[in-house]
N, CA, C and O of each residue as an XYZ file, in Angstrom:
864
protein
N       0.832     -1.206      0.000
C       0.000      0.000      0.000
C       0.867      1.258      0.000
O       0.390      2.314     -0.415
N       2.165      1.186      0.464
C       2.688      2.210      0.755
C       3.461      2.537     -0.804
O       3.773      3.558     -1.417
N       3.538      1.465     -0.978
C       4.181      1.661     -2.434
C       3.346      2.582     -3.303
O       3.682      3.626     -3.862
N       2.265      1.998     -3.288
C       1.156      2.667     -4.187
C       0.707      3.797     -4.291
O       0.075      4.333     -5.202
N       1.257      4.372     -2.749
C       0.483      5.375     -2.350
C       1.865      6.444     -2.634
O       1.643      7.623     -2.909
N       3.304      5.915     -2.539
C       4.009      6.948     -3.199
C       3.987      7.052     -4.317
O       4.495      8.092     -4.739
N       3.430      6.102     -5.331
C       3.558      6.223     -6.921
C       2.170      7.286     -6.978
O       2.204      8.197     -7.805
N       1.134      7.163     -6.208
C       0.586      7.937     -6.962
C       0.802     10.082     -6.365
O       0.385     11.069     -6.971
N       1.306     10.040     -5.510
C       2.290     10.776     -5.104
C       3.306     11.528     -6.146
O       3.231     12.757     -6.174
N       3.889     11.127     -6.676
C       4.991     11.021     -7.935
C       3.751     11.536     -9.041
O       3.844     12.714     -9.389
N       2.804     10.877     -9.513
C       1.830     11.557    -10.534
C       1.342     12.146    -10.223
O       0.833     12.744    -11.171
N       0.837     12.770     -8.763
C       0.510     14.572     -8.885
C       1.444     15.232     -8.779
O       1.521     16.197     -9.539
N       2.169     15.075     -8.130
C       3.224     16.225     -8.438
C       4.177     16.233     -9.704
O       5.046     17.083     -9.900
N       3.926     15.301    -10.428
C       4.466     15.516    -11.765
C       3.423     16.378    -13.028
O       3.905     17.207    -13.801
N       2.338     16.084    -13.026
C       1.633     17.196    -13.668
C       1.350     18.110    -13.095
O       1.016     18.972    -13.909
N       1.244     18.634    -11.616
C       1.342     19.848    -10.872
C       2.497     20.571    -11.668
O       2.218     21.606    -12.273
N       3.789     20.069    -11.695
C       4.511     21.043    -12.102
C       4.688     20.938    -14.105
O       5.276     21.773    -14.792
N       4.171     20.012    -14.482
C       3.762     20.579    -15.789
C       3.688     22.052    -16.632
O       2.778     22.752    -16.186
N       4.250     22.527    -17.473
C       4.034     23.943    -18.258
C       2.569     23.221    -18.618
O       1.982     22.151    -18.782
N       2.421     25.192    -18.604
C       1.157     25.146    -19.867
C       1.028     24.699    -21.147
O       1.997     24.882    -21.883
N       0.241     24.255    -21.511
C       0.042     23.499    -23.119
C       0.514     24.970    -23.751
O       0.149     26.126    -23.538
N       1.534     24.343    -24.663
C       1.271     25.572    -25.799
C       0.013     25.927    -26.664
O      -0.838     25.134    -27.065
N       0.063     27.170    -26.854
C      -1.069     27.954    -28.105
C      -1.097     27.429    -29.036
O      -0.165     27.640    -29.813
N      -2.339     26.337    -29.493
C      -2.515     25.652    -30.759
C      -1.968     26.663    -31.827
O      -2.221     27.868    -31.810
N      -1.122     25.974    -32.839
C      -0.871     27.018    -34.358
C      -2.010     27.538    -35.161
O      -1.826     28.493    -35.916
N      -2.973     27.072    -35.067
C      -4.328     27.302    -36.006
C      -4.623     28.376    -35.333
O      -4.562     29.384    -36.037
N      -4.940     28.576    -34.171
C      -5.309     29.735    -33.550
C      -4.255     31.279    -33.743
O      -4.796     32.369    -33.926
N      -2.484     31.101    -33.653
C      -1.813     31.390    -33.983
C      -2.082     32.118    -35.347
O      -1.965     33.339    -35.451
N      -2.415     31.378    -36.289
C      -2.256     31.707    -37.750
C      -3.215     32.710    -38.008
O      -2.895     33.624    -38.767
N      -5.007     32.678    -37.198
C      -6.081     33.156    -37.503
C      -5.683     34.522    -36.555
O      -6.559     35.304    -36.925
N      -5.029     35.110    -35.748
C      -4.639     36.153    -35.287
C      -3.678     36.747    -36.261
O      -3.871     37.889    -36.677
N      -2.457     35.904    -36.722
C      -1.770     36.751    -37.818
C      -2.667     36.966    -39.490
O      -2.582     37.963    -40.207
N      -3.394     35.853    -39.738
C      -4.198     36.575    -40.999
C      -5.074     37.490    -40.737
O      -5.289     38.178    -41.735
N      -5.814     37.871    -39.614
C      -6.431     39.040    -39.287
C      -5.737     40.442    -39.351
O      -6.081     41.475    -39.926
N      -4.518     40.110    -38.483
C      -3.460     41.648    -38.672
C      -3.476     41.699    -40.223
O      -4.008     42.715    -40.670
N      -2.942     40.700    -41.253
C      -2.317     40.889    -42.488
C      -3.513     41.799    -42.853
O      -3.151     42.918    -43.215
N      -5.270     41.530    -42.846
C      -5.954     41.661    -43.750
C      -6.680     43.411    -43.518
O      -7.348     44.138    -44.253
N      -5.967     43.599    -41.702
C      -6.244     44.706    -41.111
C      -5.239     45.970    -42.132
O      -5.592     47.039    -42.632
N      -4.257     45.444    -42.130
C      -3.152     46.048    -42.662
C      -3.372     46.043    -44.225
O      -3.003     47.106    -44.725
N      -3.868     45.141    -45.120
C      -4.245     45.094    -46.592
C      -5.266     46.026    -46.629
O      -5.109     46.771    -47.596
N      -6.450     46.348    -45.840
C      -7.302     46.748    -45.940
C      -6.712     48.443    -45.402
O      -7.094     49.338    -46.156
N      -6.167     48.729    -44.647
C      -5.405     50.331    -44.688
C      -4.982     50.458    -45.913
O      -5.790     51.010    -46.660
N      -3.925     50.116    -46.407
C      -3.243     49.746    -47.439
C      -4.385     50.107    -48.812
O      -4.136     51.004    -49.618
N      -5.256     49.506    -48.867
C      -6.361     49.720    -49.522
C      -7.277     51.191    -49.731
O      -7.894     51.751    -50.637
N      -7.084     51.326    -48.897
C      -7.655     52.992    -48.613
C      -6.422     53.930    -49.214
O      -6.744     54.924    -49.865
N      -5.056     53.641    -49.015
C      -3.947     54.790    -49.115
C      -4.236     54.491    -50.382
O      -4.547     55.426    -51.120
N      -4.193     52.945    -50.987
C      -3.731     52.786    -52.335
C      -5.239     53.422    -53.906
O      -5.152     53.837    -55.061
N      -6.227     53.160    -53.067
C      -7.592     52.506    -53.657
C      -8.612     53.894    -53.969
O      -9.301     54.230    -54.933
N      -8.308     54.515    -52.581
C      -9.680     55.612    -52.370
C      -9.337     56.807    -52.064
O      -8.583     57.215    -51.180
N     -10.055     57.458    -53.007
C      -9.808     58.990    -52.879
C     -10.762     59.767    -52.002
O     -11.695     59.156    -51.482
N     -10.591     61.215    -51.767
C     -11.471     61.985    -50.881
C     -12.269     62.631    -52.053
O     -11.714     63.415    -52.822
N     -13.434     62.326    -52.162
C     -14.202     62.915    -53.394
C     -14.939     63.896    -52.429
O     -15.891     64.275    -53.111
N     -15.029     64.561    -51.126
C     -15.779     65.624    -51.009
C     -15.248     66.595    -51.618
O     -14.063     66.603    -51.949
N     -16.240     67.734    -51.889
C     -15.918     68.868    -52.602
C     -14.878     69.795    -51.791
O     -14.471     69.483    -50.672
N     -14.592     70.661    -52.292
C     -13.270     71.515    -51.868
C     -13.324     72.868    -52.569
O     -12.683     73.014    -53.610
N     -14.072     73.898    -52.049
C     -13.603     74.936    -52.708
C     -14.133     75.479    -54.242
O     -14.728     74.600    -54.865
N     -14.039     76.492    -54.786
C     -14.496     76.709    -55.888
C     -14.437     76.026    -57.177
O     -13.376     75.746    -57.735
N     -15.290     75.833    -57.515
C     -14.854     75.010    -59.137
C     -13.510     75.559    -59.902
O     -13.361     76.774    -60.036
N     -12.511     74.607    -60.415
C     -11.235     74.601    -60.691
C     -11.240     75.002    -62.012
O     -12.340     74.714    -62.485
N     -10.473     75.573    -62.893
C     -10.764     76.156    -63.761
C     -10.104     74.219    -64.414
O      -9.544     73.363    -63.728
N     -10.451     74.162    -65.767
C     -10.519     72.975    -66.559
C      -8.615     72.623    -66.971
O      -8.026     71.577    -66.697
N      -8.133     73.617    -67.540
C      -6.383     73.625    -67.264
C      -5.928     73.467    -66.115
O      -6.154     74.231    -65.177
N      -5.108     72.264    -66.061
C      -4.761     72.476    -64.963
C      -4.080     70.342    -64.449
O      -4.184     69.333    -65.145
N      -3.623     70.463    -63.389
C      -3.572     68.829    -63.359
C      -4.296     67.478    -62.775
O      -3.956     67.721    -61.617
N      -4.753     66.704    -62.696
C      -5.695     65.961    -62.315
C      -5.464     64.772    -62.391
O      -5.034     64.532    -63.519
N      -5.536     63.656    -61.621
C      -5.607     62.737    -61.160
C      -6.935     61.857    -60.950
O      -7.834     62.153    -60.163
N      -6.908     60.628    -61.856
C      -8.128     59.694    -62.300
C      -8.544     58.694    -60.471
O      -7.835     58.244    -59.571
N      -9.424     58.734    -60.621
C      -9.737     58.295    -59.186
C     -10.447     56.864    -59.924
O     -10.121     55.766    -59.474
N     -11.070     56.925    -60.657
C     -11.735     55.234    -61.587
C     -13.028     55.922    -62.465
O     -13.448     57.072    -62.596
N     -13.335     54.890    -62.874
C     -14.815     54.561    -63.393
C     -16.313     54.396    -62.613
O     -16.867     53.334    -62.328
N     -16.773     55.702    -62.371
C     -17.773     55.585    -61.169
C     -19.378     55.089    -61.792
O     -19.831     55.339    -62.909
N     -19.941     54.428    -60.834
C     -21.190     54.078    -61.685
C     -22.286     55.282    -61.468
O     -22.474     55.858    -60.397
N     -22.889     55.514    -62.555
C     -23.711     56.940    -63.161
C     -24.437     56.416    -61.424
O     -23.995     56.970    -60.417
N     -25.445     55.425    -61.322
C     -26.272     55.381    -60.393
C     -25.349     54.898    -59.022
O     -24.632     55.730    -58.465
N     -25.404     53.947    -58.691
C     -24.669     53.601    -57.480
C     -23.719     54.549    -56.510
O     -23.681     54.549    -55.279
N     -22.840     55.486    -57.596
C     -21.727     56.071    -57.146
C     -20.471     54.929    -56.993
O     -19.337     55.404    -57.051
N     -20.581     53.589    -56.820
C     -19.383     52.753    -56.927
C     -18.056     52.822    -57.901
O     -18.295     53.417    -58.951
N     -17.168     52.502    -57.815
C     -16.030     52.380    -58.574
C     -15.742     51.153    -59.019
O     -15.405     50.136    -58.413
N     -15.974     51.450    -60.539
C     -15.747     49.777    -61.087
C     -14.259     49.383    -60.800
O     -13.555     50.319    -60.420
N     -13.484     47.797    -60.952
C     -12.523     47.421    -59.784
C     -11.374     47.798    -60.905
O     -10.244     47.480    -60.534
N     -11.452     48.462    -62.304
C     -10.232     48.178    -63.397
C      -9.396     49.116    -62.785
O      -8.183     48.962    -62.933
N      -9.712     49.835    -62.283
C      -8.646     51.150    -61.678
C      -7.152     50.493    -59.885
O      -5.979     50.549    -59.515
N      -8.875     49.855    -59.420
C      -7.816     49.902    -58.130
C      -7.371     48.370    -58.074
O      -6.961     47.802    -57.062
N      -7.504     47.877    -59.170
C      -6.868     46.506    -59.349
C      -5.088     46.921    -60.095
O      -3.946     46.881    -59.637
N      -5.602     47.242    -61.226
C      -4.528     47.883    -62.017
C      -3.343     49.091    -60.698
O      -2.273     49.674    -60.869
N      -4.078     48.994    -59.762
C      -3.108     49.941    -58.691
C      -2.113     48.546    -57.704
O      -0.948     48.308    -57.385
N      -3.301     48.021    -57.569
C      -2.686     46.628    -56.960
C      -1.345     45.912    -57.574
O      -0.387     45.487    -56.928
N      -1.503     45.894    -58.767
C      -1.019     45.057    -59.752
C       0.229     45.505    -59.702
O       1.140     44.953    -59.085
N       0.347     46.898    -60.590
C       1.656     47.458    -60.342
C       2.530     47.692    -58.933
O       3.694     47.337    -58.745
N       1.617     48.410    -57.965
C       2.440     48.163    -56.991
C       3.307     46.824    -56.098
O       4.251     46.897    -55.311
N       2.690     45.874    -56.503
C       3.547     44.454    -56.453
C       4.284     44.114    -57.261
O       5.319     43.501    -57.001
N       3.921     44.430    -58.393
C       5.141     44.229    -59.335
C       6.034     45.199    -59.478
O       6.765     45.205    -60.468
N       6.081     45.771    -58.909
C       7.368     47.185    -58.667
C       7.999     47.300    -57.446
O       9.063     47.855    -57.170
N       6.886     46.458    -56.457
C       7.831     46.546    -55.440
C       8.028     45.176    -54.695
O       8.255     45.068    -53.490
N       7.936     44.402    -55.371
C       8.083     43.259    -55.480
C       7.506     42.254    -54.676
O       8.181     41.305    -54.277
N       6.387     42.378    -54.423
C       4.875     41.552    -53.646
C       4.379     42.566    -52.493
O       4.387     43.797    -52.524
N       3.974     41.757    -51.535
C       3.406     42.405    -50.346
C       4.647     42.734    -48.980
O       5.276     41.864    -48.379
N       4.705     43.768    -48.827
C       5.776     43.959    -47.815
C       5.062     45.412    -47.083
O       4.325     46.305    -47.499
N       5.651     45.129    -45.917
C       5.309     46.608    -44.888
C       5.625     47.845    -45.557
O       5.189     48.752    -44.847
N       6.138     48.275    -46.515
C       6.362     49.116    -46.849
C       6.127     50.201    -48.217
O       6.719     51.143    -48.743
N       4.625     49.251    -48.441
C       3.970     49.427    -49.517
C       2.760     50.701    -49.530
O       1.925     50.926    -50.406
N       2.999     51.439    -48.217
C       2.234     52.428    -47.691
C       3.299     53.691    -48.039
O       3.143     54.664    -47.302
N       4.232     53.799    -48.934
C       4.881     54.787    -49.606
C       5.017     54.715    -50.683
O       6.177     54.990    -50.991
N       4.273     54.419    -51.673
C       3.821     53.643    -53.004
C       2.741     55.146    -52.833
O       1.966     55.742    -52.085
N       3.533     55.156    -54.400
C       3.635     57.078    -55.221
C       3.555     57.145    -56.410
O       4.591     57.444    -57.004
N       2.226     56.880    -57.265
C       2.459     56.505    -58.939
C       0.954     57.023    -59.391
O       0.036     56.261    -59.694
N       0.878     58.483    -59.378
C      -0.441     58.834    -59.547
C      -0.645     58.729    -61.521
O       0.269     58.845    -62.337
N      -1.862     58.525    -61.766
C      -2.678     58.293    -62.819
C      -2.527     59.789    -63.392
O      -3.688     60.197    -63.420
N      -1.931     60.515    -63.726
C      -2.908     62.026    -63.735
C      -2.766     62.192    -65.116
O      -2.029     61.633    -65.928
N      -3.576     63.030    -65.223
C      -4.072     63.787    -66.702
C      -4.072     65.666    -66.487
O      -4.718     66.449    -65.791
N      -2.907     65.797    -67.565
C      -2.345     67.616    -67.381
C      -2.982     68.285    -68.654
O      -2.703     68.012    -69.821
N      -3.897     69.219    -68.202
C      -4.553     69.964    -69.542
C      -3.781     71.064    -69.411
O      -3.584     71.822    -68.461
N      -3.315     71.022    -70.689
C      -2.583     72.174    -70.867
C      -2.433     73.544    -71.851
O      -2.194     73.626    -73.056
N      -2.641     74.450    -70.960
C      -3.334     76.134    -71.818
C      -2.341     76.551    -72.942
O      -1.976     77.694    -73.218
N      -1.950     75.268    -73.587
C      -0.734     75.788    -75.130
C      -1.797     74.825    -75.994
O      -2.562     73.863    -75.920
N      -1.172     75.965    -76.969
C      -1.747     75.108    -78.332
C      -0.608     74.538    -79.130
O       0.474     75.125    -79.161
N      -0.802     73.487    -79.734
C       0.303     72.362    -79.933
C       0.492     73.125    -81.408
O      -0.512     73.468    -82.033
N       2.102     73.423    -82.035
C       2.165     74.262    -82.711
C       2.822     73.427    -84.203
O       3.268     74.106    -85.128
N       2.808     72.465    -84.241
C       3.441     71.240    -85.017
C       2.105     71.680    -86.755
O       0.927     71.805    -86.420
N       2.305     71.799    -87.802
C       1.482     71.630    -88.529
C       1.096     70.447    -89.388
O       2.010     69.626    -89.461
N       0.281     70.208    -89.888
C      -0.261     68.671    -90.529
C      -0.516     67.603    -89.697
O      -0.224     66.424    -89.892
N      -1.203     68.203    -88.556
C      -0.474     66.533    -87.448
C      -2.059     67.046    -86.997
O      -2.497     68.190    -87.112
N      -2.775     65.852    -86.454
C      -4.229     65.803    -85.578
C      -4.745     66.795    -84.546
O      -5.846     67.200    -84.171
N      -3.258     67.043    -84.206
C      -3.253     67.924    -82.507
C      -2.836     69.538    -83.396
O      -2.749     70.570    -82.731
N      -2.631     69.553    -84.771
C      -2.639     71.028    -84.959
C      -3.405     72.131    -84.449
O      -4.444     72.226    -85.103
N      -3.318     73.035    -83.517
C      -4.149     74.097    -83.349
C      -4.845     73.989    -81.891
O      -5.432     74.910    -81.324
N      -4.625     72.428    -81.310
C      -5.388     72.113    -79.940
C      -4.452     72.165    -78.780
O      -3.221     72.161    -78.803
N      -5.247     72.213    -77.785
C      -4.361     72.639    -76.367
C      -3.882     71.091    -76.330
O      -4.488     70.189    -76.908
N      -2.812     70.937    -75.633
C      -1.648     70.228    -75.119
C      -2.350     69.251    -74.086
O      -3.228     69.740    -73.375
N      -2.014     67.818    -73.937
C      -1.950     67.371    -72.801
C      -0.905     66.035    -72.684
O      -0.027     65.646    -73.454
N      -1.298     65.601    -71.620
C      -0.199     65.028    -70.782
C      -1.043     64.045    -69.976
O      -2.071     64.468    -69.447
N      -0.624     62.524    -69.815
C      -1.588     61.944    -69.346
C      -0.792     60.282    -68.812
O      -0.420     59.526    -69.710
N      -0.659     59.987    -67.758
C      -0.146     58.411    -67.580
C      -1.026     57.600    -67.119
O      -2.071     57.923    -66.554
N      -0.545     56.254    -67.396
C      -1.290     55.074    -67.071
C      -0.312     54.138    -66.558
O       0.768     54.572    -66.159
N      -0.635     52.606    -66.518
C       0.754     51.749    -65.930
C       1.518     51.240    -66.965
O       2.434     50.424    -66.872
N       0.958     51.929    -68.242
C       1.951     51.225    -69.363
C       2.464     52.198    -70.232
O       3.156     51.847    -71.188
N       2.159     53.627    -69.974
C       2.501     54.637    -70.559
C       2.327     55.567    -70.280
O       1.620     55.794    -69.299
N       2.943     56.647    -71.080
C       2.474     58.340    -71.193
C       2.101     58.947    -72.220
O       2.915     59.178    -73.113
N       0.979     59.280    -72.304
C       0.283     59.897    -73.538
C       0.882     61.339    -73.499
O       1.104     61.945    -72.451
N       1.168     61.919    -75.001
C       1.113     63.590    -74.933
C       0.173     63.876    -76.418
O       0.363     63.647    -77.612
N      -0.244     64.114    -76.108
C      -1.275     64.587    -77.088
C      -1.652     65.795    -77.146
O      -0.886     66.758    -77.174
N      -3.092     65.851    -77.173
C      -4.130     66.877    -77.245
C      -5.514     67.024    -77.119
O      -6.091     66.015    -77.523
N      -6.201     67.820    -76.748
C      -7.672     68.448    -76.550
C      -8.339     69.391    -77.228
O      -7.844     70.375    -77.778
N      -9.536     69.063    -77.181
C     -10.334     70.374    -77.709
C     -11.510     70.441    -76.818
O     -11.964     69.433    -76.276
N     -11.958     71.507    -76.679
C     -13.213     71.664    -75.809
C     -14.476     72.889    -76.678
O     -14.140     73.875    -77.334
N     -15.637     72.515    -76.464
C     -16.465     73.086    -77.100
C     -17.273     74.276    -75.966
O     -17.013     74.121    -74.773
N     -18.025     75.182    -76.275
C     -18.491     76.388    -75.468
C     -19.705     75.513    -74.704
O     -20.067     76.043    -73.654
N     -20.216     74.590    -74.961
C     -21.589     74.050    -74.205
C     -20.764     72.707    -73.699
O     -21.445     71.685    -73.608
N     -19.311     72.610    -73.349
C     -18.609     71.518    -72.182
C     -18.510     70.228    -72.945
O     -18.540     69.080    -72.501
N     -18.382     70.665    -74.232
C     -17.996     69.321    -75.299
C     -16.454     69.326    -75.360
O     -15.822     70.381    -75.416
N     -15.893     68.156    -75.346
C     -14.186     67.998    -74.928
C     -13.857     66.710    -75.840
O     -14.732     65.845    -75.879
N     -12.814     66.527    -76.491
C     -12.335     65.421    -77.557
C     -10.847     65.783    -77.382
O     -10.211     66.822    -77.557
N     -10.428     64.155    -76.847
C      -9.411     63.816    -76.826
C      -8.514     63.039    -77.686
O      -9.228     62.088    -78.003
N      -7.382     62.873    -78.252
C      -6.515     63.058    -78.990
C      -5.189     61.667    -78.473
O      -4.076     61.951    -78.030
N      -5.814     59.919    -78.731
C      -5.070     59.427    -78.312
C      -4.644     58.350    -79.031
O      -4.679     57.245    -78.490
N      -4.291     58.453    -80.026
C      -3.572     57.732    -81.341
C      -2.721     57.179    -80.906
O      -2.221     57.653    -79.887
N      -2.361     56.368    -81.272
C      -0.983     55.041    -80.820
C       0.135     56.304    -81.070
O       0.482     56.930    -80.069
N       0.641     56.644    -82.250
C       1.978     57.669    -82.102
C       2.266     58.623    -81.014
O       3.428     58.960    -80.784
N       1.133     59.138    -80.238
C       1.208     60.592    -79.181
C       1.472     59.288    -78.100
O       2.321     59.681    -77.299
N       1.147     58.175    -77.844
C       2.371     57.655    -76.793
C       3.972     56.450    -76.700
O       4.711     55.626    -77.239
N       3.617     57.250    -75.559
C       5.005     56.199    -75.087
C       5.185     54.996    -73.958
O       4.690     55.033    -72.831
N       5.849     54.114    -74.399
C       5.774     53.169    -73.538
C       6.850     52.620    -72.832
O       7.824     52.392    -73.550
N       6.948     52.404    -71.926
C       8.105     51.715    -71.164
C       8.694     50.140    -71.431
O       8.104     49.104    -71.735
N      10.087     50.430    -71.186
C      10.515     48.278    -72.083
C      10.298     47.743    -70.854
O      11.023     46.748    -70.845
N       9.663     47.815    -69.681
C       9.349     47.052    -68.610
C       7.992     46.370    -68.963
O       6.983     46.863    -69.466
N       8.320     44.777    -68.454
C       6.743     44.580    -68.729
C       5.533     44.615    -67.863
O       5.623     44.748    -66.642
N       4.404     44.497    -68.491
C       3.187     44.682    -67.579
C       2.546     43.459    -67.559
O       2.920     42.393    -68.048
N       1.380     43.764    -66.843
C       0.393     42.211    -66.496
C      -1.189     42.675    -66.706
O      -1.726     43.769    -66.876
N      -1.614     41.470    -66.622
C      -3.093     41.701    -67.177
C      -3.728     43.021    -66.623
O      -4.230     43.831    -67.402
N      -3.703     43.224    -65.312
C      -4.519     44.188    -64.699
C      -4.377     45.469    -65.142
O      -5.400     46.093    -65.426
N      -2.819     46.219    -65.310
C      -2.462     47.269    -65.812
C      -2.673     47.669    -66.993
O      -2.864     48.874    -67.156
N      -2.697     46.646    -68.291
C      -2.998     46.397    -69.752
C      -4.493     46.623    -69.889
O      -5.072     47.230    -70.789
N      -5.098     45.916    -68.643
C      -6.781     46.033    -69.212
C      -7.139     47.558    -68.641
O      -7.914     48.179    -69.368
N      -6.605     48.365    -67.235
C      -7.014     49.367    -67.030
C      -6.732     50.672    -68.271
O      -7.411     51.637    -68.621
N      -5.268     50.090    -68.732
C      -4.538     50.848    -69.997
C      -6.155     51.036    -70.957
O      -6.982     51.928    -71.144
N      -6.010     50.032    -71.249
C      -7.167     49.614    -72.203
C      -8.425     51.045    -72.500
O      -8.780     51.954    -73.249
N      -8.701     50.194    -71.030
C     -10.553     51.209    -70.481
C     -10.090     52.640    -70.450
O     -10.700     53.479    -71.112
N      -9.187     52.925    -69.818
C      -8.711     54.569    -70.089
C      -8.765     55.227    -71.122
O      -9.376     56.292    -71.214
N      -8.082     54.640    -72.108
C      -7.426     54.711    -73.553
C      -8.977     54.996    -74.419
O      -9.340     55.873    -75.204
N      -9.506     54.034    -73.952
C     -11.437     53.950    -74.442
C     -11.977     55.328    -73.923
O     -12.610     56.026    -74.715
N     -11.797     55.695    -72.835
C     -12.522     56.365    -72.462
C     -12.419     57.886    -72.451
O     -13.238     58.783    -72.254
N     -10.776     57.843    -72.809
C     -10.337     59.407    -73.532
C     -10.996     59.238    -75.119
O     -11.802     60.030    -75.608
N     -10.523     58.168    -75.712
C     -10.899     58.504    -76.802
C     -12.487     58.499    -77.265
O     -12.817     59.435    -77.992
N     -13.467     57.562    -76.920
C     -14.585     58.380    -76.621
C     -15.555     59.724    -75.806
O     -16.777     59.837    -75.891
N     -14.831     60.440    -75.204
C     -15.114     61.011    -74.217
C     -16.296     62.265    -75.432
O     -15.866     62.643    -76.522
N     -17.734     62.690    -74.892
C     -18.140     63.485    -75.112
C     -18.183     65.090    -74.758
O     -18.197     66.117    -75.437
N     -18.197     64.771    -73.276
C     -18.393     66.027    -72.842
C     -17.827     66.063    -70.870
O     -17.725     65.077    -70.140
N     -17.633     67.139    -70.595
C     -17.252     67.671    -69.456
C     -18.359     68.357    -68.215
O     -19.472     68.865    -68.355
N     -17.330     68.069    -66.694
C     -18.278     68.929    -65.698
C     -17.400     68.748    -64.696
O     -16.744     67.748    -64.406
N     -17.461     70.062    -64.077
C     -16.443     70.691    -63.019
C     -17.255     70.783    -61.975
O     -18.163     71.586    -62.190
N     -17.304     70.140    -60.632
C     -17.727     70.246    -59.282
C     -16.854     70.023    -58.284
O     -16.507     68.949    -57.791
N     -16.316     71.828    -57.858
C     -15.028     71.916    -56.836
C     -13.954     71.259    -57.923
O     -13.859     71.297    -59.150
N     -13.019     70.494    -56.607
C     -11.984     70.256    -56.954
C     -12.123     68.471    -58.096
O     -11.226     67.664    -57.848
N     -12.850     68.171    -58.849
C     -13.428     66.771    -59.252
C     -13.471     67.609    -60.659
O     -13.351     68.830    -60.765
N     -13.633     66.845    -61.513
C     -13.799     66.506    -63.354
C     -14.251     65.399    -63.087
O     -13.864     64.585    -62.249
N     -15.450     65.332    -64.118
C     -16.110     64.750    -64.385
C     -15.890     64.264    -66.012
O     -16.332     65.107    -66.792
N     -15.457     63.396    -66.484
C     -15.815     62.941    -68.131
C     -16.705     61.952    -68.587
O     -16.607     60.762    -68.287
N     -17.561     62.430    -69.300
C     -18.247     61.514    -70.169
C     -17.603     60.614    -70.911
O     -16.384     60.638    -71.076
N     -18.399     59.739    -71.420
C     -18.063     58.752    -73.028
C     -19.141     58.256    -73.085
O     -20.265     58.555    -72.683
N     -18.697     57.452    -73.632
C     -19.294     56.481    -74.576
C     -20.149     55.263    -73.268
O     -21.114     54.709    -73.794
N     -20.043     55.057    -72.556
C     -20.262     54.390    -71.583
C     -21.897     55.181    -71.104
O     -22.019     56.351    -70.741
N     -22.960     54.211    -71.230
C     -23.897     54.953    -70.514
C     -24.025     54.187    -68.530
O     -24.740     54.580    -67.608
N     -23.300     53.370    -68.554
C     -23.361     52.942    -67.166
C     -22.050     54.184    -66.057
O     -22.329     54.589    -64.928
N     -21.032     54.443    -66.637
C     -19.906     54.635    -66.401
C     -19.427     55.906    -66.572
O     -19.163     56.252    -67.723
N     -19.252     56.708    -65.629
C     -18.511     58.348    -66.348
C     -16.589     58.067    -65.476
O     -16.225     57.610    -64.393
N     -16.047     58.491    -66.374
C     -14.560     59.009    -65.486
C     -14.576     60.134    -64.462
O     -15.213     61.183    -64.559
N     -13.811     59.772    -63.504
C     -13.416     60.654    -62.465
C     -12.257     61.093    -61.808
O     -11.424     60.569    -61.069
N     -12.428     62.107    -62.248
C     -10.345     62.939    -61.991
C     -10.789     64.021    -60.411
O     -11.691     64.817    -60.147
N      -9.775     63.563    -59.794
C      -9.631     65.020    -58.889
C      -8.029     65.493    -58.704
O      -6.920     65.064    -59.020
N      -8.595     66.633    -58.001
C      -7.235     67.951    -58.127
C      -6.004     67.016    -58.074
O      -6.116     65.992    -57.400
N      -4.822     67.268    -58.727
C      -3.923     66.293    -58.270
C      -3.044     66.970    -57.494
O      -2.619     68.043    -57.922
N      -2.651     66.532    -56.348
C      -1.640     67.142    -55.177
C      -0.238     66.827    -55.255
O      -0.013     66.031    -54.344
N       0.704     67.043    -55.836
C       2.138     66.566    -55.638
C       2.328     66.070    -54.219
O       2.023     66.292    -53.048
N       3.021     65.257    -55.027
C       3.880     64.853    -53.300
C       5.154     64.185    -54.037
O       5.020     63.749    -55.181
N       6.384     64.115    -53.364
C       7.624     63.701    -53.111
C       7.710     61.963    -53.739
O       7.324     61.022    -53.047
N       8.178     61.819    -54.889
C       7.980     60.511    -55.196
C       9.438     60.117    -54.810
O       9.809     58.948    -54.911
């Protein structure tokens, strides 16, 4: 009996002093994919969404601007070709997902510009100047604008340029819809610091606001 009674002696005080079970890994993992998606989703906002409240007096139409996407006429939503094509490049430039993708600096903008392009025999003879990037190029072309907010843009394969880096689907197809949507564009509208462009799209208008430098 005495035997017995020290063995079982020996087994409480051997799991008495037992550690704690470690923290299952599954549980582990579902705390770090939460941070990741907390952090994708900031990330998302710096990269994705603009401040479309108004600002101030309507901007005169010259001037520089920055494409925010394809907004839907009804909904107000942003179709995804814009902030995918933002996604896209910024991983492929900075070479996937890393902490430090919250200084990622590659604005879209479109520069109307108060010169008239002085070249003769050429499309853009006689029209104001512009200036315009995407993730696969830089357009320089030209504009015209009509007295009742009619605007025609000027984007022929020769007025751009392209970079020998390559691209990927997302950037190519936003290239694409842009490219569509200057070159159909009908008509114009200025509210505050925002442009508004028409096309060809009856679901879909473009949307530019003021563009702000910053330090690339």
């Amino acid at each position: 009996m005495v035997r017995y009674a020290t063995f079982y002696i020996l087994i409480i005080l051997l799991f008495s002093c037992a550690e704690d079970p470690p923290i299952p890994e599954e549980i582990e993992g579902v705390e770090e994919k939460e941070e990741t998606e907390e952090v994708r989703e900031d990330l998302n906002r710096i990269i994705c969404e603009f401040d479309l409240s108004q600002v101030g007096d309507d901007l005169p139409l010259f001037g520089d601007w920055e494409f925010a996407g394809f907004q839907h006429l009804e909904t107000g939503d942003f179709h995804h070709y814009t902030c995918f094509a933002r996604w896209a490049h910024l991983t492929h430039y900075q070479g996937g997902f890393n902490e430090n993708m919250d200084e990622y600096y590659f604005p879209l903008y479109l520069k109307l510009i108060e010169e008239k392009w002085q070249e003769e025999g050429d499309n853009c003879s006689g029209k104001f100047k512009l200036e315009s990037r995407t993730h696969q190029g830089v357009l320089r072309s030209c504009f015209s604008v009509g007295e009742q907010g009619e605007i025609k843009f000027e984007v022929e394969l020769p007025y751009w340029e392209f970079g020998n880096s390559t691209v990927i689907f997302p950037e190519e197809n936003h290239h694409i819809q842009y490219s569509h949507g200057l070159e159909t564009a009908t008509s114009y509208e200025i509210e505050a610091n925002r442009l508004y462009v028409n096309y060809d799209s009856e679901v879909y208008r473009m949307v530019f606001v003021e563009l702000v430098e910053e330090d690339e």
